[in-house]
NUNU-165365 format. One record per residue (C-alpha): y negated, x negated, z negated; residue in three letters. Coordinates in steps of 0.02 Angstrom, whole numbers, padded with zeros to 5 digits, always signed. Each point is the difference from the previous one (the first is absolute). Example, Ala and Ser with C-alpha at 12.3 -4.5 7.8 and 13.67 -1.06 7.14 Angstrom:
! residues 2
+00225-00615-00390ala
-00172-00069+00033ser
***
This chain:
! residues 434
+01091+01322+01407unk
-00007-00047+00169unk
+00045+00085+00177unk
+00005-00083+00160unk
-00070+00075+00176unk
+00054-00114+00169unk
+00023-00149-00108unk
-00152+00019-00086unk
-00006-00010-00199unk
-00110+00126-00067unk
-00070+00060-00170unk
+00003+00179-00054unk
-00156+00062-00029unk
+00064+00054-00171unk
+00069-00181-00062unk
-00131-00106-00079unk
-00029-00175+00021unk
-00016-00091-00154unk
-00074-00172-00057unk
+00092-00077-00147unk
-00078-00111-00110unk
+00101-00109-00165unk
-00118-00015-00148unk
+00027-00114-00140unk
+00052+00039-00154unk
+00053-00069-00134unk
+00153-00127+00053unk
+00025+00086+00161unk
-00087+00147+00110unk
-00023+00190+00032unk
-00008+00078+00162unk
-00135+00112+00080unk
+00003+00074+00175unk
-00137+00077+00075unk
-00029+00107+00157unk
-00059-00113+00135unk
-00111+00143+00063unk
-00115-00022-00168unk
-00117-00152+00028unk
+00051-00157-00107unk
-00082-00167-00037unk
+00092-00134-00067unk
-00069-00141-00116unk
+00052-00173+00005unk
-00084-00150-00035unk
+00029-00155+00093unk
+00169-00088-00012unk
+00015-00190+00035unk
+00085-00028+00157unk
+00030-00179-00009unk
+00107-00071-00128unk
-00084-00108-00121unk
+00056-00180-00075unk
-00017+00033-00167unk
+00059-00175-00064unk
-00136-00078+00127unk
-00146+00110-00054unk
+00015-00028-00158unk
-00014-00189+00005unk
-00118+00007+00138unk
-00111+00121-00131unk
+00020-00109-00123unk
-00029-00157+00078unk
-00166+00072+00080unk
-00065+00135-00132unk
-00174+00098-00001unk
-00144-00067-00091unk
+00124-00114-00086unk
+00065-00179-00008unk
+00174-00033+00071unk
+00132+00075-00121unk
+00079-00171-00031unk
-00166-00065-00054unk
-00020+00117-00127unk
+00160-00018-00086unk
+00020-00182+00015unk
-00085-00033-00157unk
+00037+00186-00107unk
+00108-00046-00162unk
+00056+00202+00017unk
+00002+00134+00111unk
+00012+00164-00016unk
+00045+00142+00141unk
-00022+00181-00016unk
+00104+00106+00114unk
-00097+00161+00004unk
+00127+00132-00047unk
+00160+00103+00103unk
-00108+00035+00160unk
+00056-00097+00128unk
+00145-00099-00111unk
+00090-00066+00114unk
-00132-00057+00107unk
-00095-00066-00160unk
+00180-00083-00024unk
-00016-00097+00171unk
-00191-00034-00044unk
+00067-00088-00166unk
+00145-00086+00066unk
-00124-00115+00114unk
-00132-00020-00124unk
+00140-00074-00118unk
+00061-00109+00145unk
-00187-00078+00006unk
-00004-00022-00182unk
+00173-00081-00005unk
-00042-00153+00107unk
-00195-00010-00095unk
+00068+00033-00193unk
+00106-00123-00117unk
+00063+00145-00113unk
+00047+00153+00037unk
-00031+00069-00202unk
-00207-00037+00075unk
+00022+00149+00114unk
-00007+00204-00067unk
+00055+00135+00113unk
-00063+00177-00062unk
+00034+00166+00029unk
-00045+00167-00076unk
+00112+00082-00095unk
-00023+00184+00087unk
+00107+00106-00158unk
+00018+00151+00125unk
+00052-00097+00144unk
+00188-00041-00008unk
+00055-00164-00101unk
+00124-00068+00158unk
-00157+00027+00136unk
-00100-00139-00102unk
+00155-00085-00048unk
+00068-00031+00190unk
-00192-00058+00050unk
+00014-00137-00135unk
+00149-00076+00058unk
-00064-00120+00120unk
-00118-00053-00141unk
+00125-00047-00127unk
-00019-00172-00003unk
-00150+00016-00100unk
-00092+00051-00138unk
+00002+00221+00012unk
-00091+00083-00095unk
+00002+00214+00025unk
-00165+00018-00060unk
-00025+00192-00092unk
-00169+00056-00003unk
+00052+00151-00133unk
+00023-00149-00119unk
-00139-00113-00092unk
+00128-00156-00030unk
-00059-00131+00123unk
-00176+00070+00028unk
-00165-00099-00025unk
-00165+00086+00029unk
-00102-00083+00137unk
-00158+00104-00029unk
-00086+00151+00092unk
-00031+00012+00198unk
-00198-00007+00000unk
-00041+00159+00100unk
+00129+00149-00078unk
+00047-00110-00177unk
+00162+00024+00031unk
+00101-00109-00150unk
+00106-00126+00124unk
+00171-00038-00092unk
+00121-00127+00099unk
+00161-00069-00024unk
-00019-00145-00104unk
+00129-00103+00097unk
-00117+00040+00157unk
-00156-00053-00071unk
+00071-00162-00073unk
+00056-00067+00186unk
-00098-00116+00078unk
+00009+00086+00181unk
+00020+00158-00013unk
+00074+00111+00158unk
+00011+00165+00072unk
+00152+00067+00121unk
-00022+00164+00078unk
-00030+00099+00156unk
-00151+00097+00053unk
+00046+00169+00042unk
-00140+00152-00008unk
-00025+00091-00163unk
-00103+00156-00040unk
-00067-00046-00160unk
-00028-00218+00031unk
-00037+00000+00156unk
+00148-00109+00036unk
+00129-00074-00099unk
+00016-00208-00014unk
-00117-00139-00036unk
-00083+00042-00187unk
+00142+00098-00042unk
+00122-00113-00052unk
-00130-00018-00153unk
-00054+00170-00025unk
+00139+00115-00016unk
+00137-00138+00036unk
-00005-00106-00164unk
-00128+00113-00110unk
+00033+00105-00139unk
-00004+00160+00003unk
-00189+00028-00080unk
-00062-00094+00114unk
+00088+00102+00146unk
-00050+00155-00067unk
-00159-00031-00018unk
-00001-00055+00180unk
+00102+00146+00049unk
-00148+00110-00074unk
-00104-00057+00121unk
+00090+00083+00170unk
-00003+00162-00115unk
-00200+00001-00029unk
-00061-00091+00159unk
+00036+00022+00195unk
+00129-00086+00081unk
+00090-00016+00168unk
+00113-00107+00096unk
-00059-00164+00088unk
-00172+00055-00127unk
-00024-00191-00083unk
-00168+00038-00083unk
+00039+00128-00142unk
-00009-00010-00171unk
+00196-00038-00018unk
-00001-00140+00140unk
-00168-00081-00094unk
+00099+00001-00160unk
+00166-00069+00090unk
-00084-00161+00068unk
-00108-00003-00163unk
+00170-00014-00097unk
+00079-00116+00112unk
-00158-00132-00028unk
+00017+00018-00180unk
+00182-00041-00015unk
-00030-00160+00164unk
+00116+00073+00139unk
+00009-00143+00109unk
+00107+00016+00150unk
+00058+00160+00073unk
+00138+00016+00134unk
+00032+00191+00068unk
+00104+00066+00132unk
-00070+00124+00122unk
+00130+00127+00051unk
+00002+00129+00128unk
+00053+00168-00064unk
+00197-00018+00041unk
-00036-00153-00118unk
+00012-00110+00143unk
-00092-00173-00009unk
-00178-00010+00098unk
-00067-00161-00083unk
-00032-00096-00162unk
-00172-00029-00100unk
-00011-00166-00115unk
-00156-00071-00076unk
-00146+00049-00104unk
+00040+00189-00081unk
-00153+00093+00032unk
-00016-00081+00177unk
+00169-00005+00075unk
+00049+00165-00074unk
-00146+00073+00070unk
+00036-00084+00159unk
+00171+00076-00032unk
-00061+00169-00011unk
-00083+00004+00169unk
+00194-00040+00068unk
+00051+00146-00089unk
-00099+00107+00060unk
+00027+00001+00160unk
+00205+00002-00043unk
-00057+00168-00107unk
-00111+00126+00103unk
+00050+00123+00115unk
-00098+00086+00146unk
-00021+00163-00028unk
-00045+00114+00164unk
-00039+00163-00096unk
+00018+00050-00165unk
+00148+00119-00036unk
+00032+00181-00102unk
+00175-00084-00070unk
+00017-00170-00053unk
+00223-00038-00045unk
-00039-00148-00096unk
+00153-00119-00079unk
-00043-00113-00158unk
+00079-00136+00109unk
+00174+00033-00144unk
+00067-00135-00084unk
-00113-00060-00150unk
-00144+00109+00100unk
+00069+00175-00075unk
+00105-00056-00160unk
-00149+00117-00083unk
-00115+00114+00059unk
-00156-00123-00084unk
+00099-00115+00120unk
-00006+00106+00160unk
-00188+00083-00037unk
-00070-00167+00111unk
+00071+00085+00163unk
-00104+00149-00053unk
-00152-00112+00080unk
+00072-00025+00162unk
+00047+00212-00013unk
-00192+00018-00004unk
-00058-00106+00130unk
+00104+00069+00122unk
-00028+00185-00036unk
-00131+00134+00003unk
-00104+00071-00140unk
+00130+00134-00061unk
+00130-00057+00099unk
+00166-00028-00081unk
+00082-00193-00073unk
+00211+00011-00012unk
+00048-00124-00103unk
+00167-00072-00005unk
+00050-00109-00152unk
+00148+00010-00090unk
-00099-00032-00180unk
+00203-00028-00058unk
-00080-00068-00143unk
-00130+00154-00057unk
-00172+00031+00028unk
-00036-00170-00094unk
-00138-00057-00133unk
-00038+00130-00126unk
-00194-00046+00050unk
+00020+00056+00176unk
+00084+00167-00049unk
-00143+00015-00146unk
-00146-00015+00131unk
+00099+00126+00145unk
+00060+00140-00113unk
-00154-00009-00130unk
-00149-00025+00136unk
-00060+00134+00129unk
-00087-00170+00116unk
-00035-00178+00018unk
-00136+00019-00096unk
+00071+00077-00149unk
+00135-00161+00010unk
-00123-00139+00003unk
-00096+00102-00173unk
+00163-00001-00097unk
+00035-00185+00057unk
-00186-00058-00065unk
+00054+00061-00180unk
+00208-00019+00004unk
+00046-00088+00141unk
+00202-00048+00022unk
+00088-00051+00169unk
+00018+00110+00099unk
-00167+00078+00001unk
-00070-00102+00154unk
+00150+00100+00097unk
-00029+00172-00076unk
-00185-00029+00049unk
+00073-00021+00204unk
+00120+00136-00008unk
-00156+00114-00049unk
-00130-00072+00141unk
+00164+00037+00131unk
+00037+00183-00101unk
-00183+00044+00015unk
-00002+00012+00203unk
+00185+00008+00051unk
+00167+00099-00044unk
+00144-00118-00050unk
+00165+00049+00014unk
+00103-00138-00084unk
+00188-00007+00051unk
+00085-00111-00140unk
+00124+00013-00163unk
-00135+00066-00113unk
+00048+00169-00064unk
-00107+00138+00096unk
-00068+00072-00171unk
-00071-00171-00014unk
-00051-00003+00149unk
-00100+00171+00020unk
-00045+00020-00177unk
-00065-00188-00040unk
-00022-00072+00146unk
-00091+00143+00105unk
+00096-00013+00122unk
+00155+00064+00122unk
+00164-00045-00015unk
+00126-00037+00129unk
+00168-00049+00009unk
+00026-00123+00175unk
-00146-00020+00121unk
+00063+00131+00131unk
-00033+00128-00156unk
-00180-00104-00048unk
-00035+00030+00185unk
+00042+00172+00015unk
-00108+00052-00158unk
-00159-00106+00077unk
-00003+00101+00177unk
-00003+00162-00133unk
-00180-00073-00048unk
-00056-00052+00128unk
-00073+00167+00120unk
-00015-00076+00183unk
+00137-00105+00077unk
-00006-00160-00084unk
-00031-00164+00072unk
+00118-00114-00123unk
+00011-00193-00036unk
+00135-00103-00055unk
-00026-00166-00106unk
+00184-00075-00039unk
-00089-00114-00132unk
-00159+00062-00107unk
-00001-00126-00095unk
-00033-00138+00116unk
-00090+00093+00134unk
-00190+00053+00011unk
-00059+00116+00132unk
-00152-00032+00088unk
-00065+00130+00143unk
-00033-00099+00140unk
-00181-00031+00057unk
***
């Protein structure tokens, strides 16, 4: 409502301003508005502002690698080669990534039957995703490798330091170069995603993953954290099984292209990783008593074990006792029967990583987060989950759309709050600035 005094446009004391803000989820977004007298912080990390070449990058990445000989070198002489694209993150950037890498080999390689393209067969992600990212691909040899199955596996023996039993595609190991495709993006439990990856979970089996797995749910972990137990056994694995070459996108968190790693892959994924983080953080001036936090939707909130990840950047921004919203759609359910075991049958982290020493199943390493974020905030978790599950399960509050998640946090929370917004949790990591 407006009135107007000698020309003047003027706000009734009694109509409040309000901020709107249009969270992600699932395929599309939710709205929130907030009174613009409450004081809110957005997050975002950086976004690239000039466009990239991709098709240049890539060859100039590949004709000038890290720690590595010139890719042409090293396939001029392989009778086979074998590519790994590391799963549905990313596919159609992976998909670009691929394209050029098969241009190189085209010109270098007599036969196309010398030259394996493999992806992971994800069984709950949906058959036409991987289907549509293996198009471009389809004049070679495919293979969808499935790490539930045992057909195709041969055992490559234990990574020294955690004995984890390293099982790899046996079309992989048989190559005589063998390569990884990915991007590096930031990931709670590895650190960051690319480089070793593309052997260990990419074309394992699933022993060898969950024994892997274990690790995030009985050791610490972080993002951009490339020392722990589960990165030690990822580049043990990837030694064992001869990853040679490595080429990873680094995207910005509106998946926009910042630059392209090639080479050696410890050394130019690690190189990588310092890209990434500075694509990733976000300053943080002071730490807030509400923190509305989106998955990122899409493939970040099919499941609740998928949106837990943007329970991290939740954290980071708020107080002790302050209050996470979470908005993920979790269309799909709450996800892994592991995750709901270690929530719903554990009172704290602790209690998570005892059960996963003596039964551990996926999941786990997520249940074991969910409790370290339960144990110091209140989540209210706006999604499709039924609210019994929810409250009774889960521990925590249920809420329909944001503007509802939002109303039920400033009920907990005494003082005025101070709030935050991050539009992407899972690819954004507060940092209070200095």
């Amino acid at each position: 409502m407006l009135v107007t005094l000698r020309g003047r446009c003027i706000t009734p004391f009694w109509v409040q301003i309000k901020m709107r803000f249009d969270l992600r989820y699932g395929a599309g977004f939710l709205p929130l508005e907030i009174n613009e007298r409450l004081t809110v912080e957005t997050l975002l990390p950086m976004t690239v502002e000039h466009v990239v070449d991709v098709e240049r990058s890539i060859i100039e990445s590949l004709e000038h690698p890290i720690n590595s000989d010139p890719f042409s070198k090293i396939i001029s002489n392989a009778e086979s080669i074998a590519l790994v694209v590391n799963g549905s993150q990313d596919f159609e950037l992976n998909s670009i990534l691929l394209l050029e890498v098969l241009e190189h080999l085209r010109t270098s390689i007599l036969t196309q039957d010398n030259i394996s393209v493999i992806y992971q067969n994800e069984s709950q992600k949906p058959r036409s995703q991987s289907e549509a990212s293996i198009d471009a691909a389809d004049d070679y040899q495919l293979i969808l490798h499935d790490s539930n199955s045992n057909d195709n596996l041969c055992f490559v023996g234990e990574t020294p330091t955690h004995c984890t039993p390293l099982h790899v595609n046996q079309i992989f190991m048989d190559a005589a170069v063998k390569i990884g495709i990915g991007t590096i993006r930031p990931d709670v439990f590895v650190g960051a995603t690319g480089g070793r990856m593309s052997v260990l979970p990419h074309c394992s089996g699933m022993k060898s993953i969950s024994r892997n797995s274990k690790l995030m749910a009985t050791h610490p972990v972080g993002p951009f954290v490339t020392d722990s137990a589960v990165c030690t056994d990822l580049d043990e694995a990837s030694k064992l099984a001869c990853l040679d070459f490595v080429v990873n996108a680094i995207p910005d968190w509106k998946d926009n292209l910042y630059g392209i790693v090639a080479g050696d892959p410890y050394t130019a994924w690690k190189n990588g990783v310092s890209h990434s983080k500075l694509m990733t953080m976000t300053n943080l001036q002071h730490k807030a008593d509400i923190a509305i936090v989106s998955a990122g939707g899409s493939d970040n909130d099919r499941t609740l074990y998928d949106a837990v990840d943007a329970l991290h950047a939740g954290r980071e921004s708020t107080e002790h006792g302050g209050v996470i919203v979470l908005v993920a759609e979790c269309d799909d359910g709450p996800g892994y029967n592991g995750f709901i075991r270690g929530v719903s049958e554990c009172n704290s982290s602790e209690e998570v990583s005892l059960l996963a020493e003596t039964g551990f199943e996926i999941g786990m390493e997520k249940a074991k987060l969910f409790w370290d974020v339960l144990s110091a905030r209140k989540i209210v978790i706006c999604s499709r989950l039924r609210e019994s599950l929810v409250t009774e399960r889960f521990h925590c509050s249920s809420a329909k759309d944001p503007q509802e998640g939002f109303k039920l946090a400033k009920s907990l929370i005494v003082s005025r709050p101070r709030i935050a917004i991050i539009q992407h949790g899972c690819r954004s990591i507060p940092m209070m600035n200095s």
